[in-house]
C-alpha positions in Angstrom: 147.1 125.2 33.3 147.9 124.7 36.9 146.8 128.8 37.9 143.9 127.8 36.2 143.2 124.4 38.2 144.3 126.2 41.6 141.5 128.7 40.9 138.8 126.3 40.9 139.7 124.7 43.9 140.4 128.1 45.7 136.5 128.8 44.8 135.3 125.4 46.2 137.3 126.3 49.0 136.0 129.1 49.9 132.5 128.8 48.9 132.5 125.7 50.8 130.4 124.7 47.4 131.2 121.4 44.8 132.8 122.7 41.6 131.7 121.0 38.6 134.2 122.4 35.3 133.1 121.1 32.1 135.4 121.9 29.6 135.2 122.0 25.6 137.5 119.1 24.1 140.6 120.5 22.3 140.4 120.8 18.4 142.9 119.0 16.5 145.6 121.9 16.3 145.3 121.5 20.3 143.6 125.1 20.5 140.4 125.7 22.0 140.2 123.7 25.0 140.9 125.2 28.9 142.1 121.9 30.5 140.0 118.4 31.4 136.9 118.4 32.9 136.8 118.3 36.9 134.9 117.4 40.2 136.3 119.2 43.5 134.6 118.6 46.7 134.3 121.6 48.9 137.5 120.8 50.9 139.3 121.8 47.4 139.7 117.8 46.5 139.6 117.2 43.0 136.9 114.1 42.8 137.4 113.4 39.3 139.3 114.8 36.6 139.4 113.7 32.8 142.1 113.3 31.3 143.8 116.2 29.3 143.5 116.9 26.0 141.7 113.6 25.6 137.7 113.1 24.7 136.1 111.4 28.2 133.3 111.2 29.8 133.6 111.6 34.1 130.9 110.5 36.5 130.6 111.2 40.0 127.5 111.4 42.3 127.8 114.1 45.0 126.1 114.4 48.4 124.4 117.6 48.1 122.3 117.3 51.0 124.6 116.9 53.9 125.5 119.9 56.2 128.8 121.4 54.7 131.7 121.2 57.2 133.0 124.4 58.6 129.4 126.4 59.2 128.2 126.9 62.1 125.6 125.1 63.3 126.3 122.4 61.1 
């Protein structure tokens, strides 16, 4: 799972973009799901992450309409 995990925060990274990964919850033979549910910010820092192999529900509320950090101009 962790290649998997480093992926998403690589793409948050650089897209300079919130990832939001909803994942499917695991069926009782623990096949079928790809890891918990996640929030990274666009620094790569996971917000929020559920808990693994586990039914949860994860709020956050994300700033979407402030300047991203690292663009010009911003």
């Amino acid at each position: 799972m962790a290649p998997y995990r480093a992926q998403l925060m690589a793409r948050a990274v650089e897209n300079q973009v919130f990832v939001v990964a909803a994942s499917a919850p695991a069926n009782a033979d623990l096949t079928g799901s790809h890891g918990p549910s996640r929030t990274i910010n666009e620094d790569g820092n996971v917000l929020r992450e559920a808990g693994f192999l586990e039914e949860e529900i994860t709020v956050r509320s994300l700033a979407l309409g402030r300047p991203l950090r690292g663009l010009i101009g911003a």
